[in-house]
C-alpha positions as CSV (number, residue, x, y, z in Angstrom):
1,X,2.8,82.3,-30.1
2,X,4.0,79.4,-32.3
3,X,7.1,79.0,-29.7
4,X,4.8,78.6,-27.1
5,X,2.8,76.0,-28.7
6,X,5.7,73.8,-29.6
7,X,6.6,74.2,-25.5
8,X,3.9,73.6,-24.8
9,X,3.4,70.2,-27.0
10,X,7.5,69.1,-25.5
11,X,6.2,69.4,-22.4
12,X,3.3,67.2,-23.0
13,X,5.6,64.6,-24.5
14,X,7.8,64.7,-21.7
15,X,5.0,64.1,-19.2
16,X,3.6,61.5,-21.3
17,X,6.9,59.7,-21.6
18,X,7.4,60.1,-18.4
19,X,4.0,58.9,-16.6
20,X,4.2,55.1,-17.1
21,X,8.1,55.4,-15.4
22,X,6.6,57.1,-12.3
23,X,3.9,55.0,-12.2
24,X,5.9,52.1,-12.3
25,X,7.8,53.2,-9.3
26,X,4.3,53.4,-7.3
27,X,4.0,49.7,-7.7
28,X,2.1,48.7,-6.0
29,X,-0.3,51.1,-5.7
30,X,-4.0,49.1,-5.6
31,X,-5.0,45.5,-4.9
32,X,-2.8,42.7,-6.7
33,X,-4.4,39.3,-7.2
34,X,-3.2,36.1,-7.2
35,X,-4.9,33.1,-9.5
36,X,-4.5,29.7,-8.2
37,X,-5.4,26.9,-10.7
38,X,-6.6,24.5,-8.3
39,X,-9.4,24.7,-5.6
40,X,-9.5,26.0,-2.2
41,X,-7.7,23.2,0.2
42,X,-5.4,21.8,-1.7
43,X,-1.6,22.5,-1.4
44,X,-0.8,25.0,-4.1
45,X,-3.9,26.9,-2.6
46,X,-2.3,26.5,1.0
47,X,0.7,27.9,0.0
48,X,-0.7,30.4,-2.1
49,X,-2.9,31.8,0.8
50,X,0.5,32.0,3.2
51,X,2.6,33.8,0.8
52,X,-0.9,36.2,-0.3
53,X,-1.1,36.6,3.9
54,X,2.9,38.3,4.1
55,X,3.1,39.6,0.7
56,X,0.2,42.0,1.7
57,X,2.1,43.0,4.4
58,X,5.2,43.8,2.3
59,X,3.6,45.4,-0.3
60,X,1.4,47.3,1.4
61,X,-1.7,46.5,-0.2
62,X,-4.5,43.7,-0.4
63,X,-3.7,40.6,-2.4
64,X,-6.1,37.7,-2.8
65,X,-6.4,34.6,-3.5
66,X,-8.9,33.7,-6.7
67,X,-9.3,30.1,-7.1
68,X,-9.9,29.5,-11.0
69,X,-9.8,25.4,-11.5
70,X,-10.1,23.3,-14.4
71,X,-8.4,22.0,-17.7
72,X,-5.7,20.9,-15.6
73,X,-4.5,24.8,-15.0
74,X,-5.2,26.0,-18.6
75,X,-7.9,28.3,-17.0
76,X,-6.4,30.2,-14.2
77,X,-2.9,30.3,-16.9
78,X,-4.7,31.6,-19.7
79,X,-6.8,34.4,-17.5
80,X,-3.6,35.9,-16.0
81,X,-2.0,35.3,-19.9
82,X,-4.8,37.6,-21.1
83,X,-4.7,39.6,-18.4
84,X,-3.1,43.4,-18.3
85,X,0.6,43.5,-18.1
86,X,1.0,45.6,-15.2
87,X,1.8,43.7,-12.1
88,X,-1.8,43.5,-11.1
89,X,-2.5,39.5,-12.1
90,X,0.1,37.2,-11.2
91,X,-0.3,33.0,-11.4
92,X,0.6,31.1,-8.3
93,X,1.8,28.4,-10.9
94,X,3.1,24.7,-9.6
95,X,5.2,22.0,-12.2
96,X,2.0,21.2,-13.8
97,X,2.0,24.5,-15.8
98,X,5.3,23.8,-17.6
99,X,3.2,20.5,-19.8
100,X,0.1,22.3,-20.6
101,X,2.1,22.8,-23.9
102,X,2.3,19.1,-24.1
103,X,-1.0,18.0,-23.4
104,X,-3.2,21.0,-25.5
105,X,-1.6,21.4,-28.9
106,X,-3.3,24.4,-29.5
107,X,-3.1,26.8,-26.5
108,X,-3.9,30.4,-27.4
109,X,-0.9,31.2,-25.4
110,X,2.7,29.9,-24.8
111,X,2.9,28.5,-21.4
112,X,6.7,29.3,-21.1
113,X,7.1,32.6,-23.5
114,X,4.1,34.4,-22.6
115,X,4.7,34.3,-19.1
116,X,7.8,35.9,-17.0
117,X,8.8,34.6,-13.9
118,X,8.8,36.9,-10.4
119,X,9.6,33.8,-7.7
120,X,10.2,30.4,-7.1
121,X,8.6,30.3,-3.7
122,X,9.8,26.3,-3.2
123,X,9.2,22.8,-4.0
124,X,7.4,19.6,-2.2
125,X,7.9,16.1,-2.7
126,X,5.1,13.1,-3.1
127,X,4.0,11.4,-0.5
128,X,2.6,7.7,-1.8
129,X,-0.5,7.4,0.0
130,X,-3.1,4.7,0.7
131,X,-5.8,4.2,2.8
132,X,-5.0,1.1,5.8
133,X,-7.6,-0.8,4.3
134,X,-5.5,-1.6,1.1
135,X,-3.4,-3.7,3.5
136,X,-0.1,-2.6,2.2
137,X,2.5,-1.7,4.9
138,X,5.2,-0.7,2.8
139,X,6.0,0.6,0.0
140,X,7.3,-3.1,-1.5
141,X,3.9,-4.4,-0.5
142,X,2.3,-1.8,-2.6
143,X,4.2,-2.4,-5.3
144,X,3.6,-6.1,-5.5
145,X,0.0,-5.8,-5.4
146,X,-0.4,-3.5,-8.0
147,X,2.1,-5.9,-10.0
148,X,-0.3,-9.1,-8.9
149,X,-3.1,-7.3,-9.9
150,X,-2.5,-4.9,-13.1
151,X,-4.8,-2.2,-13.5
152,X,-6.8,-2.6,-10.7
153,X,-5.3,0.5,-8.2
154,X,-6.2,3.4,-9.0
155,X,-4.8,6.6,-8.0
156,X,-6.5,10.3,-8.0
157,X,-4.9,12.9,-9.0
158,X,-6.5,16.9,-9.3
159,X,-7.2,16.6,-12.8
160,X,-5.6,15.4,-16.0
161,X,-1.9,17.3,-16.6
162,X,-1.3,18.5,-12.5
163,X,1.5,17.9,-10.7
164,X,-0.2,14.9,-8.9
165,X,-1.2,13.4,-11.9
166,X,2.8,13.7,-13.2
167,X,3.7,12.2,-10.0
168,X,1.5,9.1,-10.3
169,X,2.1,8.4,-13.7
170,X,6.0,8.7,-12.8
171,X,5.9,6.5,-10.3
172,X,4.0,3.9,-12.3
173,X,6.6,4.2,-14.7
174,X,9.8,4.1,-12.2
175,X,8.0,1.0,-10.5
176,X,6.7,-0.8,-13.9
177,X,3.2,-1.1,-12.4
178,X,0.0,-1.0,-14.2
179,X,-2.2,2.0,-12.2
180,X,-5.3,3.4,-13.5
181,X,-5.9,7.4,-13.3
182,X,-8.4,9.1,-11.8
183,X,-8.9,12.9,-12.3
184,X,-11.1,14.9,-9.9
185,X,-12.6,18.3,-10.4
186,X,-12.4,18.8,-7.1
187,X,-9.6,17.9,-5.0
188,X,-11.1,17.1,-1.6
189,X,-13.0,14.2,-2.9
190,X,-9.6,12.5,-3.5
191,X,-9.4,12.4,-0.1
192,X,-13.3,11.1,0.7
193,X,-12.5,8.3,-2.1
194,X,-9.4,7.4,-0.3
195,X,-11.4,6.8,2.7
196,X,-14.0,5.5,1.1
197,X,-12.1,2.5,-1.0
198,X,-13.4,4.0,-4.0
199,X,-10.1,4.7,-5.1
200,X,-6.7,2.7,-3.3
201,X,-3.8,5.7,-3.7
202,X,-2.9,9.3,-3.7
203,X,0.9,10.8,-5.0
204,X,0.5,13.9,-3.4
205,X,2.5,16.3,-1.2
206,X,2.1,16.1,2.6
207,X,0.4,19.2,2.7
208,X,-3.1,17.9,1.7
209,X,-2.9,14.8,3.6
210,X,-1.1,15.6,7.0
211,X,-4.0,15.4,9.5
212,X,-5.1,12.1,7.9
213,X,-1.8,10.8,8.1
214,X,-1.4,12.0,11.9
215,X,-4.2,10.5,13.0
216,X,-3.6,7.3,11.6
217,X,-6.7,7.4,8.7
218,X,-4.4,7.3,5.7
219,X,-0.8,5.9,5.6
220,X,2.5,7.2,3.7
221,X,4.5,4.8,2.0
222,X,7.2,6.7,1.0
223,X,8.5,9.9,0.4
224,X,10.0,10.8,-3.2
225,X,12.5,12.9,-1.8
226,X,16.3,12.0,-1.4
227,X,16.3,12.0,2.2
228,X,13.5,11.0,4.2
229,X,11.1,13.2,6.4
230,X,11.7,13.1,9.7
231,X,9.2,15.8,10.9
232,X,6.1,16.4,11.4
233,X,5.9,12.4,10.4
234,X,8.2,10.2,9.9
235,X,8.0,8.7,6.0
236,X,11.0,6.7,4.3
237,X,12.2,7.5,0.8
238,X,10.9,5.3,-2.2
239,X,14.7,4.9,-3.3
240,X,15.6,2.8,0.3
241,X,12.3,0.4,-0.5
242,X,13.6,-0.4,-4.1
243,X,11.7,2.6,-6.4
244,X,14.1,4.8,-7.9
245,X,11.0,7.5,-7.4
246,X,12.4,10.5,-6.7
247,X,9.8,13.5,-7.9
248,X,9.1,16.6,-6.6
249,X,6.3,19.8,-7.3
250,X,7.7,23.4,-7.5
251,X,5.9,26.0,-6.6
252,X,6.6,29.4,-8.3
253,X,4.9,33.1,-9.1
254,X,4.5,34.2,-12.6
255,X,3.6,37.6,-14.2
256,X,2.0,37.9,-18.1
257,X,5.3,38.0,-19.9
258,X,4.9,41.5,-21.2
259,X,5.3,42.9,-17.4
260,X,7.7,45.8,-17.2
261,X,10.8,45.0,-15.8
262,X,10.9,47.5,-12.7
263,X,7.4,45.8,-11.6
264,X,8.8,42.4,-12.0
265,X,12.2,43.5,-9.8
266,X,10.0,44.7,-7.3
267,X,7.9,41.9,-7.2
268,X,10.7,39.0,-6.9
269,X,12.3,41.3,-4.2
270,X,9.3,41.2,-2.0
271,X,8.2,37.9,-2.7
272,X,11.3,36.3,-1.8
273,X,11.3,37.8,1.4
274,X,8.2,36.1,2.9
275,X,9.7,32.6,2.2
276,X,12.8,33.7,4.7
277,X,11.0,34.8,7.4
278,X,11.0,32.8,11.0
279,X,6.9,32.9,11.0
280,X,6.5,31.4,7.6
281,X,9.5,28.8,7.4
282,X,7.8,26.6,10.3
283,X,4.4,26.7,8.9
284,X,5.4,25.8,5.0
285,X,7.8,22.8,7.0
286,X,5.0,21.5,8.7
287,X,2.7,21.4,5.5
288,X,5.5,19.4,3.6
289,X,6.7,22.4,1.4
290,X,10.3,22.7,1.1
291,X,11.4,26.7,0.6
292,X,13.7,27.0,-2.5
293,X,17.4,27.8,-1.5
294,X,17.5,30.3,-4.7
295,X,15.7,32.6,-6.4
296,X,15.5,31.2,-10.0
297,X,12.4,31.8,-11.9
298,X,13.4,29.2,-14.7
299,X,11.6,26.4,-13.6
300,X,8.8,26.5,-16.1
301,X,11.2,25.9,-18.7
302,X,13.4,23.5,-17.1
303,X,10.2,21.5,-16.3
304,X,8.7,21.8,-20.1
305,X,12.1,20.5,-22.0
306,X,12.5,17.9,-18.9
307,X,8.7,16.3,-20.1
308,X,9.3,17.4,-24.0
309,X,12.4,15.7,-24.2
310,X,11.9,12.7,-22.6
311,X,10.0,10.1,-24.6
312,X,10.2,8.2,-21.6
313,X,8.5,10.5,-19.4
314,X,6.0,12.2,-22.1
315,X,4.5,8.2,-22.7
316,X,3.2,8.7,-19.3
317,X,0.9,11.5,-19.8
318,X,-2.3,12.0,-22.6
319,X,-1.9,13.8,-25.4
320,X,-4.5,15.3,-27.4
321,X,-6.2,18.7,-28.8
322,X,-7.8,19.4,-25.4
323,X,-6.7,18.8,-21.6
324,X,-8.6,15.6,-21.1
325,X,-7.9,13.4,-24.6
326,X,-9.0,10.4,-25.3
327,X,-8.6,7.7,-22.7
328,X,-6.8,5.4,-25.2
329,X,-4.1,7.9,-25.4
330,X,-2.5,7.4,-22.0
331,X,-0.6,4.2,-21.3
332,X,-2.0,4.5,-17.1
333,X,-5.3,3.8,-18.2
334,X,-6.4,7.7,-17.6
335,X,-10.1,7.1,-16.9
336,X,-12.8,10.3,-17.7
């Protein structure tokens, strides 16, 4: 009787031990969901939607898109941070995510240890953008009226700490001009300020733009790429016009840092997939998103000591206990 119960209790070990292993290799076997940190329109949530579209397909099971804005991504990062470490929750995560360490010196999380990375899906550069009426042509002309009158353009951004916020204050600082920021909680009314003359510039990529830029509403300056787009419109690099501005937003997926490692290999493997295929390679081009020629997930650390290390490049940002800081803090006149 007693060697039966001790079977009996092995065997219940073994199947115990064994159970997460062969759930593991079910994966995925539910919905998976995929938090965004900006809202719906925007370029990260363009993207985000296209690769949620062909992962479903690979994977075999529904993924959405959950927009969770605000704090300049500290939100949507620390939901999928708390969240269960199973696959489940991932973080369509842009450059942006790399400095929350550096702008919030008391995260309950570690932007860079806590999280693990499945994909770097690609990366987009800025496009400088104004509205006609500004009466700037080029990107010299812009330059020399924001040095003629300092601190008088202002430029929005999609909230203290994004990428677009990193790529105006970069510029300002590669083309020693005075701007003054403007976050937005929500990211379309960029564009109606643009319009509007409420605000006079935009470093953002093409994605969120294009159709204004097409039809002749909004103009691009420059492109702060190394070579200069050629399709779907025609922009020339900020480096040819006399700004050594060359900046660009990666886009990348990223699991709670705890995830086993057979869910994050099966992950990667299907997420990389989507980003070779003919149907989606076309559609990210035309948005301004350049697919990544590897599969390196290490761009949330390369991005954090880039910012950490650099005085030079950390002056240009606020720094304070929260995400938005006092507006004395930032050199580019961050206005709240």
């Amino acid at each position: 009787m007693k060697l039966v119960k001790l079977l009996a209790a092995a065997l219940a070990a073994f199947v115990a031990v064994c159970a997460p292993a062969g759930a593991q290799s079910e994966y995925p076997a539910r919905t998976i969901t995929i938090v965004v940190p900006l809202t719906p329109g925007t370029t990260i949530d363009i993207l985000a939607r296209l690769f949620a579209d062909k992962l479903a397909r690979k994977f075999g099971q529904q993924v959405v898109v959950l927009n969770r804005p605000g704090a300049g991504g500290l939100i949507a990062a620390q939901a999928v941070a708390n969240s269960a470490a199973d696959g489940y929750t991932v973080l369509f995560a842009n450059s942006g995510h790399a400095i929350l360490g550096t702008l919030n010196k008391n995260l309950p999380f570690d932007p860079v240890a806590d999280f693990a990375g499945v994909a770097l899906v690609g990366d987009a550069p800025s496009i400088v953008t104004v509205a006609p009426a500004l009466g700037a042509k080029d990107l010299r002309d812009f330059v020399e009226l924001a040095k003629a009158k300092p601190g008088t353009v202002n430029y929005g951004s999609a909230g203290i700490g994004t990428a677009t916020h990193l790529a105006g204050a970069y510029f300002a600082l590669k083309s020693g001009t005075d701007l003054v920021h403007v976050p937005y909680t929500v990211s379309s009314a960029i564009i109606a300020d643009l319009l509007g003359g409420r605000i006079q510039a935009s470093f953002v990529p093409a994605a969120f733009v294009l159709p204004l830029l097409q039809d002749g509403r909004l103009r691009a300056l420059a492109v702060s790429a190394t070579e200069p787009l050629t399709d779907p419109i025609p922009v020339a690099t900020a480096a040819s016009q006399g700004v050594d501005y060359h900046n660009a937003t990666w886009y990348g997926i990223l699991a709670p840092g705890k995830t086993p490692k057979p869910v994050l290999r099966s992950s990667t493997t299907r997420c990389r997939k989507p980003a070779r295929t003919p149907s989606c390679r076309p559609r990210s081009a035309c948005r301004g998103s350049i697919r990544a020629t590897s599969g390196s997930t290490n761009s949330t650390r390369t991005s954090a000591e880039t910012w950490c290390a650099s005085p030079r490049s950390c002056r240009a940002l606020p720094t304070s206990g929260s995400a938005s800081g006092p507006a004395d803090a930032c050199p580019h006149r961050c206005v709240r």
